[in-house]
LUMKOL-566216 format. One line per field, with one value per residue (C-alpha): residue in three letters; x, y, z. Coordinates in steps of 0.02 Angstrom, whole numbers, plus 50000, padded with zeros to 5 digits. Layout:
aa <- ALA/...;
east <- X/...;
north <- Y/...;
up <- Z/...;
***
This chain:
aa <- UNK/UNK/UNK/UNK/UNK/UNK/UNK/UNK/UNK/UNK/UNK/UNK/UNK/UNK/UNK/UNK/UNK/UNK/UNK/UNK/UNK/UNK/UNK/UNK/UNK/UNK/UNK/UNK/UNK/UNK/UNK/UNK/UNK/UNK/UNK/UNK/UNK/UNK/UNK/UNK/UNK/UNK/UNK/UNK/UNK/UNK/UNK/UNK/UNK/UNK/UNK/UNK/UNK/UNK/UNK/UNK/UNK/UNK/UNK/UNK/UNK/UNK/UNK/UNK/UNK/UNK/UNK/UNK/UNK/UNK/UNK/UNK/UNK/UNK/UNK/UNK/UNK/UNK/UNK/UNK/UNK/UNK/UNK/UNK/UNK/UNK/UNK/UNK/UNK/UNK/UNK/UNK/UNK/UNK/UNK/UNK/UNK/UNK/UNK/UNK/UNK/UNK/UNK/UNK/UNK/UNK/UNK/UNK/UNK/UNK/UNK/UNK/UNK/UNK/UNK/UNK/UNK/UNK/UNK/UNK/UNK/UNK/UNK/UNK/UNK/UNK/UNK/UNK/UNK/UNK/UNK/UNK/UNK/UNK/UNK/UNK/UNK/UNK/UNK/UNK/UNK/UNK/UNK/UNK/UNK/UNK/UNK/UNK/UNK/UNK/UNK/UNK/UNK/UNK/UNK/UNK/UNK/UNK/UNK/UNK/UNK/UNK/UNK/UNK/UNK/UNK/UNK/UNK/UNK/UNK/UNK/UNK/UNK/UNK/UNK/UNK/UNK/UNK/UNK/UNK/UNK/UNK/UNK/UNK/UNK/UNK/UNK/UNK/UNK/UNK/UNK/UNK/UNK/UNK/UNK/UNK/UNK/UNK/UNK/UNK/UNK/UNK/UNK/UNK/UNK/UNK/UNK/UNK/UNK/UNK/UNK/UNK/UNK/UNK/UNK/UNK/UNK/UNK/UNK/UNK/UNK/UNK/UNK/UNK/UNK/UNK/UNK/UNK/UNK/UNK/UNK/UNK/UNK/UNK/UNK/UNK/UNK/UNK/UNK/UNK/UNK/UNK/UNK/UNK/UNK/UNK/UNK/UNK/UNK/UNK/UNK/UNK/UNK/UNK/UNK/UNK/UNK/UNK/UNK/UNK/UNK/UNK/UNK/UNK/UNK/UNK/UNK/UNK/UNK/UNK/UNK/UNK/UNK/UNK/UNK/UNK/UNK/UNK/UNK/UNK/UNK/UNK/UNK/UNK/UNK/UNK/UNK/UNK/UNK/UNK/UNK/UNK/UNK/UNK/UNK/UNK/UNK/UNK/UNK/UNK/UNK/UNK/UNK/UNK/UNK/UNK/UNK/UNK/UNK/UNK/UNK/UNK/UNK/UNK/UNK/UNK/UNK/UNK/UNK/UNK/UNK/UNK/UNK/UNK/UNK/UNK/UNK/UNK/UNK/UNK/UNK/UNK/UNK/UNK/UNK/UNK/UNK/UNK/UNK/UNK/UNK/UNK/UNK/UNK/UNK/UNK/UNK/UNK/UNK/UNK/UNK/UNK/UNK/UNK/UNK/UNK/UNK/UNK/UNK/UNK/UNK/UNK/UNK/UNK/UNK/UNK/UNK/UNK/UNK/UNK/UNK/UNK/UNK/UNK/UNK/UNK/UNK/UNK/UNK/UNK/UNK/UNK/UNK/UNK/UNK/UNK/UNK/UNK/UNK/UNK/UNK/UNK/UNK/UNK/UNK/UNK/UNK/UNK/UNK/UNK/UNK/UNK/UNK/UNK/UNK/UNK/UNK/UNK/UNK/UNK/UNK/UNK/UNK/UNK/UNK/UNK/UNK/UNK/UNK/UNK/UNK/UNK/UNK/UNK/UNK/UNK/UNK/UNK/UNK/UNK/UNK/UNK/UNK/UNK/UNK/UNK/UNK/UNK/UNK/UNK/UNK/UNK/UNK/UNK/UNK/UNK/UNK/UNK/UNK/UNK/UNK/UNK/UNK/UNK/UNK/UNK/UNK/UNK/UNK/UNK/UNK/UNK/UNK/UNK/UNK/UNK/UNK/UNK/UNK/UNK/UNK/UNK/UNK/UNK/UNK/UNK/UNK/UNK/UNK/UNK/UNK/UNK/UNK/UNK/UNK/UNK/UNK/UNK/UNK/UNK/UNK/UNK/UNK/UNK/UNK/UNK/UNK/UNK/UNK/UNK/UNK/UNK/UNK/UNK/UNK/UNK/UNK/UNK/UNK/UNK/UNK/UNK/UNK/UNK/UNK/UNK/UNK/UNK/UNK/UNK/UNK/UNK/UNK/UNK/UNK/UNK/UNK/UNK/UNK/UNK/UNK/UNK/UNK/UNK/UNK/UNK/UNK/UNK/UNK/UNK/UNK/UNK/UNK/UNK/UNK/UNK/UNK/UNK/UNK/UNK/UNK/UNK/UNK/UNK/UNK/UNK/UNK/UNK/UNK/UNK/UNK/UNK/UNK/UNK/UNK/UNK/UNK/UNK/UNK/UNK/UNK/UNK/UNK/UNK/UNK/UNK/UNK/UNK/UNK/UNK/UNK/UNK/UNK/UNK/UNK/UNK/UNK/UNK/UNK/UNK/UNK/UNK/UNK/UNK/UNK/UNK/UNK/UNK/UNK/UNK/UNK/UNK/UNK/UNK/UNK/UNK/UNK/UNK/UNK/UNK/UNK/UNK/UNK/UNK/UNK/UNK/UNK/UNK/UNK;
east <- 54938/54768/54730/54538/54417/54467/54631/54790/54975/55030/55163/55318/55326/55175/55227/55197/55017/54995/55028/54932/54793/54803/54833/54667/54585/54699/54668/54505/54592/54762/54771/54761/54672/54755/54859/54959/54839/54760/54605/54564/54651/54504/54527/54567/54765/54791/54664/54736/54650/54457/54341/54439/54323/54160/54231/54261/54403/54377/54273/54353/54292/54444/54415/54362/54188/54119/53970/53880/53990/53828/53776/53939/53916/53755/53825/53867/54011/53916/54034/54207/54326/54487/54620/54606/54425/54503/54647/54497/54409/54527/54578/54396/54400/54544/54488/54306/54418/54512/54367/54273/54156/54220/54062/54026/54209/54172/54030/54126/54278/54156/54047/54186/54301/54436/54555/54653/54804/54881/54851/55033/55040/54888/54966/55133/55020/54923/55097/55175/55024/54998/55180/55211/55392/55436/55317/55320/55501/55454/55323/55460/55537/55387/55358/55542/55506/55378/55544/55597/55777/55840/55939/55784/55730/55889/55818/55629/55697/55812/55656/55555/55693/55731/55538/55557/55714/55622/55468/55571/55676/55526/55435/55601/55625/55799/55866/55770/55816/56011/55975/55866/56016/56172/56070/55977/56006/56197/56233/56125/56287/56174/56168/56296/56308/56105/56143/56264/56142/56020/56157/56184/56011/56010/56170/56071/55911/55890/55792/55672/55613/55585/55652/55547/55439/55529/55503/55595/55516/55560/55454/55334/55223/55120/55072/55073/55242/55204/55071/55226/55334/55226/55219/55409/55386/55265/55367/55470/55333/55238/55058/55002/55028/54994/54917/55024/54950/54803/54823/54668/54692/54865/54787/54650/54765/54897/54748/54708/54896/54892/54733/54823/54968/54885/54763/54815/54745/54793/54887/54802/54902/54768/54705/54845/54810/54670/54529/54332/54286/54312/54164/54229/54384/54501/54461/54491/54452/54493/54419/54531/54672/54761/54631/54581/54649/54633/54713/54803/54946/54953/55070/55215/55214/55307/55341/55363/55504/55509/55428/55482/55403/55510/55568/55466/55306/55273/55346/55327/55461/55406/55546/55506/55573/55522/55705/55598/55561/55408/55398/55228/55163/55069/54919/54904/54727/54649/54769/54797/54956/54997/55105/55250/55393/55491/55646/55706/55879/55935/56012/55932/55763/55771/55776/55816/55784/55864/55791/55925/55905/55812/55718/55801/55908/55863/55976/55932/56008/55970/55972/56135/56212/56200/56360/56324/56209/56131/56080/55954/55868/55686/55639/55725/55742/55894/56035/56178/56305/56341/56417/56520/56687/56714/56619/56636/56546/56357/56277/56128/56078/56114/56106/56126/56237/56096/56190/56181/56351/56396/56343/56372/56330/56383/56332/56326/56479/56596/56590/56562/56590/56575/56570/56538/56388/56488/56487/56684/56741/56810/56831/56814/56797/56850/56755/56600/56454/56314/56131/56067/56149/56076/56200/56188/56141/56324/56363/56517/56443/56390/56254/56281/56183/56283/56281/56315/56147/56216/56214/56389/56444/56572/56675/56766/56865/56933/56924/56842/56683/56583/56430/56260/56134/56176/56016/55990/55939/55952/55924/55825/55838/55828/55772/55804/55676/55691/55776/55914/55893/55778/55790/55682/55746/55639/55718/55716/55576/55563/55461/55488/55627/55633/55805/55872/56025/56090/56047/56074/55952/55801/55619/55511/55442/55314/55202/55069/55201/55224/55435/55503/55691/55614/55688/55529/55549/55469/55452/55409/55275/55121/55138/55289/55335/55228/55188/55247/55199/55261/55223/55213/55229/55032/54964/54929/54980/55030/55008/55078/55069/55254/55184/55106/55158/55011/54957/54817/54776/54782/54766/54692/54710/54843/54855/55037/55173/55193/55380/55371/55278/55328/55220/55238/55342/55246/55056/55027/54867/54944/55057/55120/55099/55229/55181/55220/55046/55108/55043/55081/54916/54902/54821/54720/54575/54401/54311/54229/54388/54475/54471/54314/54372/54414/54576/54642/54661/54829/54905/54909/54804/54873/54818/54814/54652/54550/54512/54321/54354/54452/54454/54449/54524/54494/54557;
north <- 53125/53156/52993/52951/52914/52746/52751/52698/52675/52482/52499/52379/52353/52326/52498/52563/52467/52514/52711/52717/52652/52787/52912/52878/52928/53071/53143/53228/53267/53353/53523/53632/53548/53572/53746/53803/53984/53974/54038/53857/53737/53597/53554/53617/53619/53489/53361/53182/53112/53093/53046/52906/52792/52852/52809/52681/52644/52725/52852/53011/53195/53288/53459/53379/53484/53367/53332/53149/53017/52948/53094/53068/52896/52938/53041/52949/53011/53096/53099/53050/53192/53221/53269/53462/53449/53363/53490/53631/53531/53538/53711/53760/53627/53714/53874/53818/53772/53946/54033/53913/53813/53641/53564/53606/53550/53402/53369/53425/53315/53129/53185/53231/53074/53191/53201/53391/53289/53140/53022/53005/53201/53216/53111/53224/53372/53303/53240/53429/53531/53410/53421/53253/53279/53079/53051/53184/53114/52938/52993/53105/52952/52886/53076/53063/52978/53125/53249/53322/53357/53215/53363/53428/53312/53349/53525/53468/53345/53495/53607/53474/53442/53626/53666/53529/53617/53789/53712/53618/53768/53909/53754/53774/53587/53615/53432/53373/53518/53485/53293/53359/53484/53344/53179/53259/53400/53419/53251/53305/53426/53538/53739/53750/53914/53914/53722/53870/53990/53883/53818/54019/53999/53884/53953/54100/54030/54057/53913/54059/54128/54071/54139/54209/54102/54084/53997/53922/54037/54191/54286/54249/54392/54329/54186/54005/53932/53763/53816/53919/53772/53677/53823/53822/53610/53621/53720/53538/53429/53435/53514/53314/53296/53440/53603/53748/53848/53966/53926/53985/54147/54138/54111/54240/54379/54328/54334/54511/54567/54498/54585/54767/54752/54728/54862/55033/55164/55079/55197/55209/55139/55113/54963/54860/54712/54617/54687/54740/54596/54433/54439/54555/54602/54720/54902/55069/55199/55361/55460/55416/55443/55601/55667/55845/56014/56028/56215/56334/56417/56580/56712/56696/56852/56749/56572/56420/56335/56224/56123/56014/55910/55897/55713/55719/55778/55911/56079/56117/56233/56324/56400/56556/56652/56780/56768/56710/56520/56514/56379/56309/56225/56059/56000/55819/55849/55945/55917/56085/56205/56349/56515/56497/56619/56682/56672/56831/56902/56782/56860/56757/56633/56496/56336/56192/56147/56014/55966/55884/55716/55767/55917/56069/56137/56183/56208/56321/56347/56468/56447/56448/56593/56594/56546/56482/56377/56447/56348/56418/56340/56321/56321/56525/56575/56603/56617/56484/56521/56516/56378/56473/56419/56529/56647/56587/56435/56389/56277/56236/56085/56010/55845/55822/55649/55531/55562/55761/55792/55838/55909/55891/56041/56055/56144/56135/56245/56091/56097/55942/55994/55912/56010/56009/56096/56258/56295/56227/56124/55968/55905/55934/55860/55955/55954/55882/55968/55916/55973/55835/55740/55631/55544/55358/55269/55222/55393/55368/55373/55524/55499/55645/55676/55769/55843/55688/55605/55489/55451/55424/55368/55477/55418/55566/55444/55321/55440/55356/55347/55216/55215/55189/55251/55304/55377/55447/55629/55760/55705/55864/55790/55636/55575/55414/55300/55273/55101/55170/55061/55171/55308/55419/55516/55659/55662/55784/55755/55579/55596/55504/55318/55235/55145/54992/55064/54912/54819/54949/54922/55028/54968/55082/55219/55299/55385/55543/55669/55817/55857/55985/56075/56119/56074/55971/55865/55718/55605/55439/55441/55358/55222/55106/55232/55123/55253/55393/55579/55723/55879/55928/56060/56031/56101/55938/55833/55655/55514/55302/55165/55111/54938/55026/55116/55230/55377/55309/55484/55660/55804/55951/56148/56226/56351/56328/56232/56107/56123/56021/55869/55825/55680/55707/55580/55519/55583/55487/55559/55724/55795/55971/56034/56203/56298/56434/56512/56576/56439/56285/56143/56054/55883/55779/55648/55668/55769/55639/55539/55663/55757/55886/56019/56196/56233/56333/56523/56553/56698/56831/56849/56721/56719/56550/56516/56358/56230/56280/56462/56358/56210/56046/55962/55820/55645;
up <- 54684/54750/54865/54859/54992/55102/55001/55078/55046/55096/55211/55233/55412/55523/55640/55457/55444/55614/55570/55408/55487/55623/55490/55416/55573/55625/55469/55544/55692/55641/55730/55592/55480/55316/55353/55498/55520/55701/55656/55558/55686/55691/55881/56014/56058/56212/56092/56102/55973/56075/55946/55840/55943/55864/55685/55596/55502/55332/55405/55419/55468/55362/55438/55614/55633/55741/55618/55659/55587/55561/55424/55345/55322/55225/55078/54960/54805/54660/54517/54470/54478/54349/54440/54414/54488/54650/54671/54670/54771/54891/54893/54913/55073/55135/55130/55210/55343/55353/55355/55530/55410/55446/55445/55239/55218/55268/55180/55013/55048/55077/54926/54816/54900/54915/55060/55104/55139/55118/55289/55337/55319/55415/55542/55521/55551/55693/55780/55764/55811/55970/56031/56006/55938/55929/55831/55723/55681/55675/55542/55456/55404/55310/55233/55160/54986/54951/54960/54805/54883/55030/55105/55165/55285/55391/55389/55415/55558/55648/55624/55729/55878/55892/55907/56067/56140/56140/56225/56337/56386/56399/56528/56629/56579/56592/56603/56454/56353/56371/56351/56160/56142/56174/56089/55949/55909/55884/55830/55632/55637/55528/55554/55690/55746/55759/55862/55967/55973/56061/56189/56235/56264/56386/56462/56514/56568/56771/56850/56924/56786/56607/56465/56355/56229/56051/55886/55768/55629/55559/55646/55778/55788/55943/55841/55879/55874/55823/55693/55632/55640/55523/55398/55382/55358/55213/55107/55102/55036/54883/54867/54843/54973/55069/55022/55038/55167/55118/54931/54871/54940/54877/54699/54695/54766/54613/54484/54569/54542/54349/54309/54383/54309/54146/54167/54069/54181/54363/54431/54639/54780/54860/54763/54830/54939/54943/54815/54862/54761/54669/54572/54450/54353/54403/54313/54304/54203/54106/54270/54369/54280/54250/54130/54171/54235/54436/54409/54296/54373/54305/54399/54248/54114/53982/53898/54052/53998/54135/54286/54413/54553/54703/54760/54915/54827/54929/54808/54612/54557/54368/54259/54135/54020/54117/54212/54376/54451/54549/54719/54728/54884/54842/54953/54973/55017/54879/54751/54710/54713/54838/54803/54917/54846/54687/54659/54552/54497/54375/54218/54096/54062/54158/54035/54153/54350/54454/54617/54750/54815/54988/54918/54979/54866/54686/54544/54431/54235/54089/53891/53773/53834/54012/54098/54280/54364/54539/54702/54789/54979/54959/55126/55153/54962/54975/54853/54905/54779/54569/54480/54372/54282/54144/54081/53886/53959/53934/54061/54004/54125/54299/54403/54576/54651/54720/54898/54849/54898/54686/54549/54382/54246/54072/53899/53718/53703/53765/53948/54065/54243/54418/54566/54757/54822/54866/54685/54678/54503/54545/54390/54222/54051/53911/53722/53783/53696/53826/53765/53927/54080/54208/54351/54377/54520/54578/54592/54481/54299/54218/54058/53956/53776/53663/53475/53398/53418/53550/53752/53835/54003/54089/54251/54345/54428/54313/54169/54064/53942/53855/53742/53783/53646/53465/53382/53198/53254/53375/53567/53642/53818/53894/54075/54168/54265/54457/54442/54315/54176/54068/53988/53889/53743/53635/53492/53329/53207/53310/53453/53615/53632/53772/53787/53903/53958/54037/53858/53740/53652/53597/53687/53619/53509/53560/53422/53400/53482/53377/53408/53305/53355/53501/53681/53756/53897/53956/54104/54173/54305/54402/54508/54494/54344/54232/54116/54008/53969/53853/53801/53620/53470/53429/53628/53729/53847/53772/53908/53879/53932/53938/53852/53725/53578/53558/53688/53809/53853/53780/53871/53784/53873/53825/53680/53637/53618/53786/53841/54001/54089/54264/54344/54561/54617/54768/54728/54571/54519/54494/54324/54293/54107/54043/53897/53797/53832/54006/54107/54204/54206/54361/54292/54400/54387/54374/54508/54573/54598/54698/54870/54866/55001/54901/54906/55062/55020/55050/55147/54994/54821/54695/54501/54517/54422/54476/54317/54298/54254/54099/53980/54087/53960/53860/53844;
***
């Protein structure tokens, strides 16, 4: 209830009179005025109240600026307020005060005849921020038919007498903190082992030095203890009578997060916090998006099957038919892609790589026929060993254990294997024509797609399988998001589901994608993975909106079919693009939305091409 100008609550006792009398005056003098921040406490901290005398009663400064009582007296209420109005009212008073105009606050709070808190609260406030810990309990008392929950005044009154044992105790008051410790505080037999806790503390104070200065709060953080006190009280009474602390700040910051979660193309790290500006809706746009080729890495001599960003960011391994997977270097700074090494002597394309968990190993497969899987270490190049069981097997894709200890391969010829990183079979699951596999996030459960249009669950140690996604057609490949409950499916003739795997249930389809029989792969990506980007049979990049059924971007460059789209983990603005024609597409945003230092040369000649010698792409 908002309580009007000169409006008070009849009291039952004349102490209670007495107080809400008082409170009407206090109200301009409580230390914080209507928040607990230090940078809007309305009077100075050792204040006992000097002033009242100048008023009279019904007069009341509510964010104690010190303007002439006098002036006050002279504006006069302009117009009757609905409710709504009066809570605005005073969230905009309480945020003059935040912000050191206390003088305008006042003037807003007599014309509008609104008060920022209720007078016993102010009182309560006043009481707290002064020290005066009797009173602040005496005044509990009268605060207590305001609580939604009676438990909580226990907690609101041990909040109080534990503030007064700390101050006692960092004074070296040593006597009166026992007597608060002994009388007050362990008689509410509430929170025990903290009541304990703060009895070890006076067990170890020394009467020559103080211990150090503590709050009650969570976390102190060179902050005001008392002003931190009364933050932890107001979460106990209702904004009616107090005003959370900085609420319109509170407000406009959640109206900030609504607008960028809603917004298609947000995708910038940067733009969390605070925004530049109120004044205008959230918004970003195509350019800064994804939307056109920073470079065209062209050192393969055949089809690209394949690309990967590493987990850290920082590498971008490419896969070709041309039996060879290229490490690329990624600079932060200029967005663009660096030659590092090649890794040569495979026996067959390479159709499928799998980064582990902490980016140093890379696991590397081959089409139908190939039967082994090799590690190689990025940072030396060197081979670490060859999955191989059998050499009637085809393993045809890879996935590393989130703690990278295991790894589980398997093929379309019926093999399902999980092995240590030594290249040794631990175990194995026979009849299991895998075409995709992905571990969960326990570790324990193995999502495998096989030949009969579905998604199972596989546990090595129970032995064991379930169902998690039946579809109508062919799964090509499949991918899950960071948080595991997602998963994205291409699917024959389809295009691109995304599945909850927790639900079982299909989310979305997401349409325009051109998916033949061929093995495309797509990806979740951008910041907090909120959208979704494939490659396709017709040349271009296809980008979503996981909300949206339709593409928000497409990416035009390529000359052939798009096998692969990998979005870098950690840089969001960045996607990788494998095609057919030879070449992987480093996608970035506009130029003028992106670092403008060249990129370094690096320490030999590279036919790495940069974007203006091609198409920049279109969206």
């Amino acid at each position: 209830m908002i309580h009007e100008d000169g409006g008070s609550r009849s009291k039952g006792s004349p102490a209670g009179e007495r107080r809400s009398k008082k409170a009407m005056k206090i109200q301009g003098h409580s230390q914080r005025g209507s928040f607990a921040s230090p940078s809007s406490s309305p009077g100075a901290r050792n204040s006992d109240g000097e002033g009242d005398s100048s008023e009279t009663e019904g007069e009341f400064s509510p964010a104690n600026s010190g303007v002439d009582p006098e002036f006050l007296r002279k504006i006069k209420r302009k117009t009757e307020l609905n409710k709504l109005d009066q809570e605005v009212v005073r969230l905009i008073g309480q945020h003059l005060c935040d912000v050191g105009l206390r003088t305008s606050a006042d003037v807003l709070m007599k014309e509008a005849g609104c008060r920022l808190d209720q007078p016993t609260a102010a009182t309560f406030r006043h009481c707290v921020m002064k020290g005066d810990w009797t009173g602040a309990v005496n005044v509990l008392e009268e605060l207590a038919p305001h609580l939604e929950n009676p438990a909580s005044q226990t907690e609101m009154r041990f909040l109080l007498l534990e503030q007064k044992y700390l101050e006692h105790l960092e004074a070296g008051n040593y006597i009166e903190a026992l007597k608060v410790l002994q009388l007050e505080l362990t008689p509410l037999q509430h929170r025990q082992p903290r009541t304990h806790a703060l009895s070890a503390m006076l067990m170890q104070a020394r009467p020559s030095r103080s211990p150090p200065r503590q709050s009650s709060s969570l976390g102190n953080n060179g902050g005001d203890p008392r002003a931190e006190v009364m933050e932890r009280l107001q979460a106990f009474l209702p904004p009616s009578v107090m005003l959370p602390p900085r609420r319109l700040t509170a407000l406009l910051g959640q109206a900030a997060q609504h607008q960028q979660a809603n917004c298609l193309f947000h995708n910038r790290r940067s733009d969390e916090g605070p925004p530049d500006t109120y004044a205008t809706d959230h918004h970003c746009t195509k350019d800064m998006f994804p939307s056109e080729t920073i470079q065209v890495l062209a050192e393969h001599c055949d089809e690209v099957w394949f690309c990967k960003w590493s987990p850290n960011g920082r590498w971008l391994a490419t896969g070709s038919k041309d039996y060879t997977v290229i490490l690329w270097e990624f600079d932060p700074e200029t967005l663009t892609c660096r030659h590092s090494r090649a890794l040569e002597g495979h026996s067959y394309g390479v159709a499928y790589l799998s980064w582990s968990p902490d980016s140093t190993r890379l696991a590397v497969c081959g089409p139908d026929d190939c039967p082994e899987v090799w590690l190689w270490e990025v940072a030396t190049g060197r081979l670490e060993t060859k999955v191989s069981h059998s050499g009637e097997d085809s393993l045809t894709c890879a996935s590393w254990a989130p703690d990278g200890r295991r790894l589980a391969v398997g093929g379309n010829r019926g093999q399902l294997y999980q092995c240590d990183t030594h290249g040794t079979v631990l175990d194995s699951w026979e009849g299991v024509r895998v075409q995709c596999l992905a571990y969960r996030a326990d570790g324990r459960h193995i999502l495998a797609a096989d030949t009969h249009h579905r998604v199972r669950s596989y546990n090595f140690e129970e032995l064991s399988d379930t169902p998690v996604i039946q579809e109508d057609h062919a799964i090509m490949s499949f991918i899950t998001d960071n948080s595991d409950r997602y998963a994205l499916l291409n699917i024959a003739t389809q295009g691109v589901h995304m599945w909850d795997i927790q639900a079982r249930t299909l989310v979305r389809k997401f349409v325009g994608i051109t998916q033949g029989f061929y093995t495309i792969h797509s990806c979740f990506g951008g910041l907090d993975q909120a959208f979704v980007a494939s490659g396709s049979e017709d040349n271009k990049v296809y980008i979503f909106h996981v909300r949206r059924d339709e593409a928000i971007a497409v990416l035009s460059g390529h000359s052939r079919t798009v096998n692969c789209v990998s979005w870098n983990p950690v840089y969001h603005q960045v996607l990788a693009s494998a095609s057919d024609d030879n070449t992987v597409r480093v996608w970035g945003p506009a130029f003028h939305h992106r670092p403008s230092p060249p990129p370094r040369p690096g320490p030999r000649a590279s036919r790495s091409t940069p974007a203006r010698s091609f198409s920049n792409g279109s969206v």
